[in-house]
GUKOL-827925 format. One record per residue: x negated, y negated, z of N, C-alpha, C in turn. Coordinates in steps of 0.2 Angstrom, whole numbers, padded with zeros to 4 digits, always signed. Layout:
REM residues N
XYZXYZXYZ
...
END
This chain:
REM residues 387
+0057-0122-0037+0057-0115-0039+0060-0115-0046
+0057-0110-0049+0061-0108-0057+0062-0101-0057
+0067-0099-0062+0066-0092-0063+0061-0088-0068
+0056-0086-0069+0052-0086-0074+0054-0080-0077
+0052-0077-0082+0055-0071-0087+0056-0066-0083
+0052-0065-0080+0053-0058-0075+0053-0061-0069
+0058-0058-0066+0061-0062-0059+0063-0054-0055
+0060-0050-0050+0061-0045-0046+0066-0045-0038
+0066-0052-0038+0068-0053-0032+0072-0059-0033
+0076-0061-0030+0081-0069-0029+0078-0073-0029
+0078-0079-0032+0073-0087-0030+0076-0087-0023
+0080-0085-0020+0082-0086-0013+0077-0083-0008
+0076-0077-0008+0073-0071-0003+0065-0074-0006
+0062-0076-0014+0057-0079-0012+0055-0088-0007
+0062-0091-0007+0063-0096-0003+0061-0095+0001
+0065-0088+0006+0064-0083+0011+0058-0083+0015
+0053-0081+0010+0049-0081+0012+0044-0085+0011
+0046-0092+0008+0040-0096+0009+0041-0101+0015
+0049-0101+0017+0051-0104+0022+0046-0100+0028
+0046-0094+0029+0044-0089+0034+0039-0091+0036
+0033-0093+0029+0027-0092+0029+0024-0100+0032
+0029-0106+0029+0029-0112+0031+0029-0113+0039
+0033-0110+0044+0035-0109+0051+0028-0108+0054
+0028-0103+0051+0020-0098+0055+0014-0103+0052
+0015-0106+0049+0008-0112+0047+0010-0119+0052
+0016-0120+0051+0017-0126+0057+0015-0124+0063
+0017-0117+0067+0016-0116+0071+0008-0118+0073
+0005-0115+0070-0003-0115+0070-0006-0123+0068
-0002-0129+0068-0005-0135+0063-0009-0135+0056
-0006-0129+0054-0011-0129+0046-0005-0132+0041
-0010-0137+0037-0006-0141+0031-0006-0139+0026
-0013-0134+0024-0013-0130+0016-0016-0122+0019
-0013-0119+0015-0017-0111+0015-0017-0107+0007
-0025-0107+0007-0026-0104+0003-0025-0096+0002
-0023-0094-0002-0020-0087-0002-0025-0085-0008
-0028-0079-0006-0032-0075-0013-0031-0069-0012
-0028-0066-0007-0026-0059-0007-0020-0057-0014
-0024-0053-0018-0017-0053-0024-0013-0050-0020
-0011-0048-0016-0005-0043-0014+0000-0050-0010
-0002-0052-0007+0001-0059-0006+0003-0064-0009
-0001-0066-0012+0001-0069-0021+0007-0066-0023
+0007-0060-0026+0012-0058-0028+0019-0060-0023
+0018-0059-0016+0024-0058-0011+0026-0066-0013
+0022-0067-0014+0024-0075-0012+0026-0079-0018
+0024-0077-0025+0028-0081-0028+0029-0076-0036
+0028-0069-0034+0029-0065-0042+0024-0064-0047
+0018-0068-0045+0013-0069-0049+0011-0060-0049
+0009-0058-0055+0003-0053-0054+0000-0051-0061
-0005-0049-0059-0011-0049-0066-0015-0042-0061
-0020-0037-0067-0023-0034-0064-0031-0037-0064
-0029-0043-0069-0038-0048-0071-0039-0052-0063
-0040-0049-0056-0040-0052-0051-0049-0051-0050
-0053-0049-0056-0060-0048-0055-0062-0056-0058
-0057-0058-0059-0058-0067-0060-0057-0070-0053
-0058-0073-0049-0055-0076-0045-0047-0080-0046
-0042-0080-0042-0035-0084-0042-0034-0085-0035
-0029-0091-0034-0028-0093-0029-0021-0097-0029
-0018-0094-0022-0010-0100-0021-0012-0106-0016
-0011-0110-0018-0013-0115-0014-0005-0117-0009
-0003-0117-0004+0003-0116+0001+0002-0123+0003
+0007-0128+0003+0006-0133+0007+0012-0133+0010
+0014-0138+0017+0019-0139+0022+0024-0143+0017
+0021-0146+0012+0029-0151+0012+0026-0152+0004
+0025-0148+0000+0026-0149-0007+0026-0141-0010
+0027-0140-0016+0027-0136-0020+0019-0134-0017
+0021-0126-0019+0014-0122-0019+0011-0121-0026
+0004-0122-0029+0002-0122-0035-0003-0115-0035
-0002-0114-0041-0005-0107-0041-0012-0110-0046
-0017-0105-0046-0023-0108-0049-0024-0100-0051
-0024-0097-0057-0025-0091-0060-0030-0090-0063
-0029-0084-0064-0037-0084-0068-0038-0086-0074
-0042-0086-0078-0044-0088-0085-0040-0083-0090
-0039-0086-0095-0034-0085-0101-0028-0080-0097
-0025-0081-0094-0020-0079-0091-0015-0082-0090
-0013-0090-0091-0008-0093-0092-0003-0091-0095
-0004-0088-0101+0002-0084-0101+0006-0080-0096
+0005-0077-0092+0007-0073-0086+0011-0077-0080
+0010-0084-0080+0012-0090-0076+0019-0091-0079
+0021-0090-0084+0031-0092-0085+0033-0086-0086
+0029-0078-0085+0033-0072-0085+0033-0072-0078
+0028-0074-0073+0032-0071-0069+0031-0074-0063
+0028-0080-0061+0028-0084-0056+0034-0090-0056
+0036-0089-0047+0043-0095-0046+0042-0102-0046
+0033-0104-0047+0033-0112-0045+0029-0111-0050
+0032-0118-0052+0033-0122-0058+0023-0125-0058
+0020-0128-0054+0017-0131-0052+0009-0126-0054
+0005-0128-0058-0001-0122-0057-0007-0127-0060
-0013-0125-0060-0020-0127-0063-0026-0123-0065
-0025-0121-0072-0030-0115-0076-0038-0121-0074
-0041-0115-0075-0048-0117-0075-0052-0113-0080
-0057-0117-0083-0062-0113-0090-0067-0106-0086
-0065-0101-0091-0073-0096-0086-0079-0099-0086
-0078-0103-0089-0085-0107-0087-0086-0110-0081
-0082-0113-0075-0081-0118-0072-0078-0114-0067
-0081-0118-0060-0081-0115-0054-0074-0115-0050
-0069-0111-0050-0063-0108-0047-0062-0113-0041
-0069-0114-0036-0068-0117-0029-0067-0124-0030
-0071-0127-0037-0068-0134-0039-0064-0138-0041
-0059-0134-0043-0052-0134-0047-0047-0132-0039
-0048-0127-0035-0047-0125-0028-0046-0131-0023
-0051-0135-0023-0052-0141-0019-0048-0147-0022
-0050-0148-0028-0044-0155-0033-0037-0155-0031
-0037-0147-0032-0026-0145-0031-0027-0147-0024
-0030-0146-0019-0031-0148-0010-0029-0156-0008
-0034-0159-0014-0036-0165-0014-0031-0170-0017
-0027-0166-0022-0021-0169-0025-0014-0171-0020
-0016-0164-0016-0009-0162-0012-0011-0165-0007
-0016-0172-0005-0018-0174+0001-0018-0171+0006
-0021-0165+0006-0022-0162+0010-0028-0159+0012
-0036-0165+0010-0041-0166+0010-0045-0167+0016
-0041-0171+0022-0043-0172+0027-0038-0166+0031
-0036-0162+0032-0031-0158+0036-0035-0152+0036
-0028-0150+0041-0032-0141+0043-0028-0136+0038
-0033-0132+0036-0032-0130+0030-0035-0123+0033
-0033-0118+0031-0033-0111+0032-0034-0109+0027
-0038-0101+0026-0040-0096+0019-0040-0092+0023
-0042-0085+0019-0041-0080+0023-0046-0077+0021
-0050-0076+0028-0058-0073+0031-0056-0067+0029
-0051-0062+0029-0051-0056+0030-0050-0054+0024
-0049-0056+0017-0048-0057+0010-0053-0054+0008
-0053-0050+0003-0059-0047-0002-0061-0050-0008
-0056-0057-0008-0059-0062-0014-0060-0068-0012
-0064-0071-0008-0068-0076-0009-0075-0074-0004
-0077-0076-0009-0087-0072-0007-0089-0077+0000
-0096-0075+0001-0097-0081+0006-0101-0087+0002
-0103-0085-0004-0106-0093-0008-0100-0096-0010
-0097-0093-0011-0088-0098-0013-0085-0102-0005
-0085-0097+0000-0085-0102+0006-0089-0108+0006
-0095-0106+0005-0100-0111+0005-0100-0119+0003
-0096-0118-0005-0094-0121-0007-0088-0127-0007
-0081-0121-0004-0076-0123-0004-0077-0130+0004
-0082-0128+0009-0084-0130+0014-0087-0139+0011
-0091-0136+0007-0097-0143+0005-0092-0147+0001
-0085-0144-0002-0080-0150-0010-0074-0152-0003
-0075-0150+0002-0069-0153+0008-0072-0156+0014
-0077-0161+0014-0081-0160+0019-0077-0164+0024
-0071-0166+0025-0067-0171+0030-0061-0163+0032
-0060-0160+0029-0055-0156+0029-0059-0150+0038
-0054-0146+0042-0055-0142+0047-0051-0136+0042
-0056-0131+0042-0057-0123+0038-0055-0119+0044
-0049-0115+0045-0048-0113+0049-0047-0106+0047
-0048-0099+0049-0045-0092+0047-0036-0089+0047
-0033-0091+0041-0029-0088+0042-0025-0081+0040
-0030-0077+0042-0027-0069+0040-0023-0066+0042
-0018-0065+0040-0012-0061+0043-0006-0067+0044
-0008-0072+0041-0002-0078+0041+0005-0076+0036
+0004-0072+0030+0008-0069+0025+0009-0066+0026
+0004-0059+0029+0005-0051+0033+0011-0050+0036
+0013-0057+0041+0018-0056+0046+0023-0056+0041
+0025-0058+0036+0029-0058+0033+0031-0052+0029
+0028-0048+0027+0028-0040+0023+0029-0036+0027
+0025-0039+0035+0028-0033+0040+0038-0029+0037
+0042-0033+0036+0049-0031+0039+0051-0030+0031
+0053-0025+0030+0053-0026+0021+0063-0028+0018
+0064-0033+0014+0069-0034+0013+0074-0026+0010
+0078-0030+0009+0084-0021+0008+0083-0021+0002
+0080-0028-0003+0075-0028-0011+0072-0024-0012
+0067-0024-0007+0060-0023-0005+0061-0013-0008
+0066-0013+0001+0067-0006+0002+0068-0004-0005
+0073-0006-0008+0076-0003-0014+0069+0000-0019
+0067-0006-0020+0060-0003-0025+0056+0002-0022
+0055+0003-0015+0053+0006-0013+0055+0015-0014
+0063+0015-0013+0066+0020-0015+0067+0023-0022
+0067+0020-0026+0064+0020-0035+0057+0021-0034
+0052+0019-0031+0047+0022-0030+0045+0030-0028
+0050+0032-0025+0051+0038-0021+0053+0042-0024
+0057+0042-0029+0059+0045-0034+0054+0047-0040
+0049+0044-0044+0045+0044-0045+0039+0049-0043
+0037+0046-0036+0031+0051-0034+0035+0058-0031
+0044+0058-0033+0045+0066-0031+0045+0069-0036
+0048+0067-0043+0046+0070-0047+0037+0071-0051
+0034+0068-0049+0027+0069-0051+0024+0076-0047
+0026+0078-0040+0025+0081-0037+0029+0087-0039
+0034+0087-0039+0038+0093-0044+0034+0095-0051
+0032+0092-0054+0029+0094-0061+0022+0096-0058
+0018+0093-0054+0012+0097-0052+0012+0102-0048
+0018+0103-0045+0020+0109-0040+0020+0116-0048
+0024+0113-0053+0027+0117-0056+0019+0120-0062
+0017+0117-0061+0011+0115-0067+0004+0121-0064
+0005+0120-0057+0001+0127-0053-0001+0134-0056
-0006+0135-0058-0004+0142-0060-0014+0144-0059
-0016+0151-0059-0023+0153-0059-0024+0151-0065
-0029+0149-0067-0031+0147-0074-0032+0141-0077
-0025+0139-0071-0025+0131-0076-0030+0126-0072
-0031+0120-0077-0037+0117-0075-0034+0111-0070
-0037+0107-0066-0035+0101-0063-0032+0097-0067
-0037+0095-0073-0034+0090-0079-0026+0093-0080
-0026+0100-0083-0019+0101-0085-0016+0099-0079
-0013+0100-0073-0010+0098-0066-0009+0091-0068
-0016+0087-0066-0013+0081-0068-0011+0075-0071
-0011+0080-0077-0006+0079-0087-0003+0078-0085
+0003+0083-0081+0010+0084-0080+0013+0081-0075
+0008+0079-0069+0011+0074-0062+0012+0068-0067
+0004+0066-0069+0006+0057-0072+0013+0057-0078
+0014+0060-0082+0019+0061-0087+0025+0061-0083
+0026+0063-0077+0032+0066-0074+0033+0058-0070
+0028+0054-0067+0028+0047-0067+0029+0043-0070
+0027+0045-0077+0028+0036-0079+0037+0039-0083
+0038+0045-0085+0046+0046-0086+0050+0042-0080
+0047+0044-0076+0053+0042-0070+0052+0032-0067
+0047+0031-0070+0047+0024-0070+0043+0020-0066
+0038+0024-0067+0032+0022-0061+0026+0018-0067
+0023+0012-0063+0018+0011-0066+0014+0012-0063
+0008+0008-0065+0002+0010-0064+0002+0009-0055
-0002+0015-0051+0000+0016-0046-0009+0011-0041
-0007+0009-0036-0013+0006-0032-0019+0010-0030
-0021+0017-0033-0024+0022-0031-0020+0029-0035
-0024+0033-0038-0022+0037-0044-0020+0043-0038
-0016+0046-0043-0014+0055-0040-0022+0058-0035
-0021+0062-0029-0026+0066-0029-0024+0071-0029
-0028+0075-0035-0027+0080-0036-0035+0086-0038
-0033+0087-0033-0041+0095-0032-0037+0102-0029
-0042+0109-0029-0041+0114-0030-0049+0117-0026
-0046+0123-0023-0051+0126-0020-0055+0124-0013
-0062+0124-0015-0066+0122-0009-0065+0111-0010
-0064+0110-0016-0063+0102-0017-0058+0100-0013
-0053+0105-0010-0048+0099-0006-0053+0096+0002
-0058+0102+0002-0061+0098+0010-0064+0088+0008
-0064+0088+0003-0066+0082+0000-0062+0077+0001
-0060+0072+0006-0054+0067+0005-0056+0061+0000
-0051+0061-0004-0050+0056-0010-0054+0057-0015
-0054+0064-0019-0055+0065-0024-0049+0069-0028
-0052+0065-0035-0044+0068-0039-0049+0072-0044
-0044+0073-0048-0043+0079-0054-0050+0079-0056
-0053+0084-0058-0059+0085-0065-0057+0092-0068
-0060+0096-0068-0060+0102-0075-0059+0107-0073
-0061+0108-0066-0062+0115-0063-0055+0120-0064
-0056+0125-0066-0048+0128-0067-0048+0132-0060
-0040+0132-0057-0037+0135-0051-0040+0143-0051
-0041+0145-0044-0043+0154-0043-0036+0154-0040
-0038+0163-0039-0033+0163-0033-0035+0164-0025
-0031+0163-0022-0030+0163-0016-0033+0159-0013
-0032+0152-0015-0035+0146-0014-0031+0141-0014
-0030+0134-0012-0026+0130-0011-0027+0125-0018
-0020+0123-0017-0021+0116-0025-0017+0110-0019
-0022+0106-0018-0018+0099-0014-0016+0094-0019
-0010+0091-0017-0009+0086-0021-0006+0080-0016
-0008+0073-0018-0004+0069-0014-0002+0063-0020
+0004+0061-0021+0008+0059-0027+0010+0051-0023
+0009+0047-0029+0011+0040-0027+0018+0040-0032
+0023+0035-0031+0027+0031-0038+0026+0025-0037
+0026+0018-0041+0025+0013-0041+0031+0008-0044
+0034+0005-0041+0040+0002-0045+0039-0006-0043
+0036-0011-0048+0036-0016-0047+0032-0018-0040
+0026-0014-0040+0020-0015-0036+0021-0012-0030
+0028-0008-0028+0030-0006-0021+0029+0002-0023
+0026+0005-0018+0023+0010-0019+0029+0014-0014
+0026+0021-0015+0029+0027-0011+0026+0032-0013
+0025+0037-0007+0020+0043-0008+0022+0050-0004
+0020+0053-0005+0020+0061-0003+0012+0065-0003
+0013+0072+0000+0007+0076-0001+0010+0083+0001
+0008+0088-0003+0011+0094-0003+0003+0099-0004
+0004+0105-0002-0001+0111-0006+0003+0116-0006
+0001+0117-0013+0000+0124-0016-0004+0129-0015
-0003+0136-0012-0005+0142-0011-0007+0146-0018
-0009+0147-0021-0011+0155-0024-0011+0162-0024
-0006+0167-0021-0009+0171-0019-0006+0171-0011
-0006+0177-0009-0003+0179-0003-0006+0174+0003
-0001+0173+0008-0002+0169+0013-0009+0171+0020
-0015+0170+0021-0017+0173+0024-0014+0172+0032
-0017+0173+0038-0013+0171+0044-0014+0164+0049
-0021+0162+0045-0022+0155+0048-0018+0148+0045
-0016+0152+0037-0011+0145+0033-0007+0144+0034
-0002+0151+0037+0002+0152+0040+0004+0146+0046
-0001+0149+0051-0002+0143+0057-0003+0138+0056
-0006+0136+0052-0008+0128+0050+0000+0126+0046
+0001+0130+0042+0007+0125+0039+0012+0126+0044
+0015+0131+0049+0019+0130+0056+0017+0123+0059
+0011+0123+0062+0009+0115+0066+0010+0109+0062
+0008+0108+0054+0010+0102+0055+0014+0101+0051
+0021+0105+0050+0026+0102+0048+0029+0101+0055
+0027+0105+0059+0032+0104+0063+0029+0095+0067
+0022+0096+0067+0019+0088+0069+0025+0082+0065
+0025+0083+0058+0027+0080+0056+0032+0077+0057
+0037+0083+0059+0045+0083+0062+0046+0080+0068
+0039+0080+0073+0039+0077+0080+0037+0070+0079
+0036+0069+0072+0031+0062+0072+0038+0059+0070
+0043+0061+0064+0048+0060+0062+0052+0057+0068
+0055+0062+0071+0059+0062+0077+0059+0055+0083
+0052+0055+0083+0051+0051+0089+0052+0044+0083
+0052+0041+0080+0052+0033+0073+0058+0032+0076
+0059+0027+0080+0066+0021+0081+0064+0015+0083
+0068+0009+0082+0066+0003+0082+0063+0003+0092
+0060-0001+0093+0060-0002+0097+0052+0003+0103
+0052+0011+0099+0048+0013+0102+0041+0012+0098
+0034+0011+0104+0028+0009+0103+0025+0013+0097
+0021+0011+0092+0018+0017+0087+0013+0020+0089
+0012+0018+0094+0006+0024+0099+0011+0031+0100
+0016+0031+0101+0021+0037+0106+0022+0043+0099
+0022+0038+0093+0023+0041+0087+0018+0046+0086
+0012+0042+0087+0004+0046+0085+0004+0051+0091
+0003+0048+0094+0004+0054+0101+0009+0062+0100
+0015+0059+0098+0017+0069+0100+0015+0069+0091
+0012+0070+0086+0009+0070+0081+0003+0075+0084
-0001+0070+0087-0008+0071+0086-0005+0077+0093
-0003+0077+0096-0002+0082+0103+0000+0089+0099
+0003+0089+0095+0007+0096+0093+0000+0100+0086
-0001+0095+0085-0011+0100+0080-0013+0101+0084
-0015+0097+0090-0019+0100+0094-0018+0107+0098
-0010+0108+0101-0009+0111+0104-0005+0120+0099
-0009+0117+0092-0008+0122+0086-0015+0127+0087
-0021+0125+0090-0025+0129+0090-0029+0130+0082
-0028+0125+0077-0029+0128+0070-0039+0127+0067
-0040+0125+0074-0048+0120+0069-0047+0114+0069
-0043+0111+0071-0042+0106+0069-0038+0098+0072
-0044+0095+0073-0040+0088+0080-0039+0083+0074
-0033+0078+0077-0031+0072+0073-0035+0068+0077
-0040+0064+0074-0045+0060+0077-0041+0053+0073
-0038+0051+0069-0036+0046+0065-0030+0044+0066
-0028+0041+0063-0019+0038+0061-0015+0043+0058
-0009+0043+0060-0006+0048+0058+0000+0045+0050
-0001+0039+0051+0002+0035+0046+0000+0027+0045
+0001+0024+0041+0000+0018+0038+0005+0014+0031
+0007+0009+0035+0011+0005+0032+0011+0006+0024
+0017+0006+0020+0017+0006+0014+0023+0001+0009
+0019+0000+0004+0024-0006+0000+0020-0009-0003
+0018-0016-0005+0015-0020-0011+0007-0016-0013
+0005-0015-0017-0003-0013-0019-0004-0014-0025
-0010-0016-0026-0013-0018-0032-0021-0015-0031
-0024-0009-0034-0029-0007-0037-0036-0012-0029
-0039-0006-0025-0037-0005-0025-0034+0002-0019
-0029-0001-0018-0026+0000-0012-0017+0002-0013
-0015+0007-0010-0008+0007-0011-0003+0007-0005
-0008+0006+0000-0007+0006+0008-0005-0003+0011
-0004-0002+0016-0004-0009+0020-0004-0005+0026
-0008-0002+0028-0012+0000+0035-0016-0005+0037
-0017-0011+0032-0021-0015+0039-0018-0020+0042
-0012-0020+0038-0005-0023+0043-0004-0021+0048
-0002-0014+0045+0000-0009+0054+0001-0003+0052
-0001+0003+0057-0003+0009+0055-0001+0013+0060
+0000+0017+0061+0003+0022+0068-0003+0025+0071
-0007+0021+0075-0013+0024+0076-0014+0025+0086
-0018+0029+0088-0020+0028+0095-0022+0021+0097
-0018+0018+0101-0018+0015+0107-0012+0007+0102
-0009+0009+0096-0006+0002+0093+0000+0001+0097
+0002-0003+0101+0005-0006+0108+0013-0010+0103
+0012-0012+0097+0015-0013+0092+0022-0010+0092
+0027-0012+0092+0035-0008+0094+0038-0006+0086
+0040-0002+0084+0042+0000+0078+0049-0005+0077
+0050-0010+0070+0056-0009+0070+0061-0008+0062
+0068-0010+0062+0068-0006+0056+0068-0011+0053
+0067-0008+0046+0064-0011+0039+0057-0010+0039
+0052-0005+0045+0046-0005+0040+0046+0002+0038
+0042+0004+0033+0040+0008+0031+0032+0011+0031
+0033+0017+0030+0026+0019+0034+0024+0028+0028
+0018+0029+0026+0018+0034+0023+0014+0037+0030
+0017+0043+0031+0018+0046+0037+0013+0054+0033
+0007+0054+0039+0003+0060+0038+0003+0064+0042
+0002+0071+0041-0001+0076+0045-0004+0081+0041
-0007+0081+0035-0014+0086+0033-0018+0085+0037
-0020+0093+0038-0026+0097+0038-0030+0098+0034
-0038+0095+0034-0041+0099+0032-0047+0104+0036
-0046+0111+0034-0048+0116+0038-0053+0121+0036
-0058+0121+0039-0066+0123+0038-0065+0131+0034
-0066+0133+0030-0063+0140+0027-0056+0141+0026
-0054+0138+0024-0047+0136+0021-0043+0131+0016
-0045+0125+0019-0045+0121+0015-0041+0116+0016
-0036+0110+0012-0032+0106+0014-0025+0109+0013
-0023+0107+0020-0014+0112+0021-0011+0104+0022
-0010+0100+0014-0007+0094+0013+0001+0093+0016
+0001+0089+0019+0009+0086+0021+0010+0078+0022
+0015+0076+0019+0016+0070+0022+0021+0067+0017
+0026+0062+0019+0031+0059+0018+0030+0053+0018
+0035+0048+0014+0037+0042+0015+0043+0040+0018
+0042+0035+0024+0048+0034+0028+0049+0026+0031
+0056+0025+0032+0059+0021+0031+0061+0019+0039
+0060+0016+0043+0064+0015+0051+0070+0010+0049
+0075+0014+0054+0080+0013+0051+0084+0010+0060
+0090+0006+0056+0091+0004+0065+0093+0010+0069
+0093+0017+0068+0095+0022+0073+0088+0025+0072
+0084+0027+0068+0079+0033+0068+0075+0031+0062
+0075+0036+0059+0070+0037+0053+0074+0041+0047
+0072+0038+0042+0075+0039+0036+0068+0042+0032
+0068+0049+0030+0063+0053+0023+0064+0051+0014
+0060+0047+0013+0062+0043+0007+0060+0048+0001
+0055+0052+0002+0053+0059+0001+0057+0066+0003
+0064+0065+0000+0065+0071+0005+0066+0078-0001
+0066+0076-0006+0070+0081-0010+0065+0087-0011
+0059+0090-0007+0055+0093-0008+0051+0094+0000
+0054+0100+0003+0056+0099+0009+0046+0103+0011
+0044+0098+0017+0036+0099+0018+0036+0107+0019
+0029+0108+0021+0028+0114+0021+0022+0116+0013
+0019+0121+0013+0013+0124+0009+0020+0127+0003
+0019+0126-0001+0021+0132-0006+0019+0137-0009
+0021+0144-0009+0016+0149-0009+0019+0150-0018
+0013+0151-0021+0015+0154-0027+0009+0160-0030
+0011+0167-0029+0008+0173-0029+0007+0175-0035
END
């Protein structure tokens, strides 16, 4: 290992984790694992580009250096920020799976069991196809979730960036909280979140601000256009910060205009869900018990409205685009999974409600060895009314 220009973490805690990653491959008798998921990439040795509409790959072996295989014209990007010394560009003209296989071939590790990851959204099934016909001695095995296991538990590094991320999408939410008024447009709103992000040191986030107004919050996952705010109508907003790819987020709404009695309700139930969903986070308790008094208390809200979903989902590495790691682990009905500390989880309870609208809440949180830590806290849930 080297230290390359930019270095976020210790050559040690990456050691860490390639020792980690090394265990769980022996255990399974795998001798190389192909890695294409950028977010693991990056865990694994620093590497990141947002050119991953090129193909790249780390080639993991048992007992030699890992070489990394990057996209085209991006070698530059290999001594800013990748910890192995070891790599193989390839021309856009030439096939990524061929140059894939050579490093395999190189590393003798041609006739061995060799893992990729099926679950990956970059390697196609004609590149299978291929990578199958240039190893035809090698056993191609599934290894998805081999690196996962390792992201599950976030170092106090990790954490850290995580908490400079929180800082971030708390001030981004303050400036959209503030920025609220009848008249103003979405765009304006979110002018003043993204500017209040990149002041406080967010980069480019895995998933942009959502930000809408009106009948548009019934809409999940749409952000800003033109529409200027009415009144007595809601402005949702859910804010990410980004600090060196580790995300953190929130979700608040803005009222217009006097409280009717159903927002009222709604915004009593799921702060209070959320507070039950809080409460219950400690190491060792299943994240079904989590979901459950969550999902128990909307329902026993009476508002419109059942949690048929997750009430939360992992949060930390994301690249475009995704700023979640729910499909690591999620707090969902029937996850049998025992919480422990050091994961984090961007923890939800919005409402959205049929003639009303989205009654936003949610935190990012932190399991801690006694309970739950709000990484989000300096903008306490609940609707905020502004008349």
């Amino acid at each position: 290992m080297r230290a390359p220009d930019y270095l976020y973490f210790s050559l040690d805690e990456y050691a860490a984790r390639l020792r980690g990653l090394r265990n769980r491959m022996q255990e399974r008798s795998i001798q190389a694992l192909i890695v294409t998921t950028p977010e693991n990439i990056f865990y694994l040795s620093g590497y990141q580009t947002p050119g991953y509409y090129w193909s790249m790959a780390l080639i993991v072996f048992l007992d030699r250096e890992p070489v990394l295989v990057p996209p085209p014209h991006e070698e530059s990007l290999v001594s800013a920020f990748c910890v192995f010394e070891e790599y193989q560009t390839y021309r856009d003209t030439a096939d990524w799976i061929s140059v894939t296989s050579e490093v395999i071939k190189t590393g003798r590790a041609g006739t061995a069991r060799i893992a990729y990851e099926a679950e990956s959204w970059f390697m196609r099934i004609g590149e299978f196809g291929r990578l199958q016909a240039a190893l035809p001695d090698a056993v191609l095995v599934d290894g998805s979730g081999l690196v996962e296991s390792g992201r599950l538990i976030k170092s106090p590094a990790e954490i850290c960036y995580i908490r400079e991320a929180s800082v971030a999408s708390q001030a981004g939410m303050r400036a959209g909280i503030d920025a609220v008024a009848v008249g103003a447009t979405e765009n304006e709103i979110a002018a003043a979140v993204v500017a209040a992000q990149l002041e406080n040191g967010s980069e480019y986030s895995g998933l942009p601000p959502f930000i809408n107004s009106g009948p548009r919050t019934m809409l999940v996952h749409v952000t800003w256009s033109g529409r200027r705010v009415g009144s007595d109508e809601p402005v949702f907003l859910e804010i990410p910060g980004c600090i060196h790819r580790y995300h953190a987020a929130m979700t608040r709404t803005v009222w217009t205009g006097s409280a009717p009695d159903l927002l009222r309700r709604a915004n009593e139930t799921n702060t209070d869900a959320l507070r039950l969903a809080k409460a219950a986070i400690k190491p060792g308790v299943k994240a079904r018990t989590v979901f459950e008094r969550a999902r128990d208390r909307i329902a026993a809200g009476d508002v419109g409205y059942r949690q048929g979903r997750r009430v939360a989902y992992g949060i930390g590495i994301g690249f475009p685009p995704r700023w979640d790691e729910g499909h690591i682990m999620s707090i969902n009905d029937g996850e049998e999974r025992v919480l422990r500390a050091g994961m984090t989880f961007h923890l939800i309870t919005t409402m959205r409600i049929r003639g009303l609208g989205a009654v936003g809440c949610s935190d990012t949180v932190l399991v801690t060895d006694s309970g739950c830590e709000t990484l989000t806290s300096s903008i306490e849930p609940g609707v905020i009314l502004k008349p």
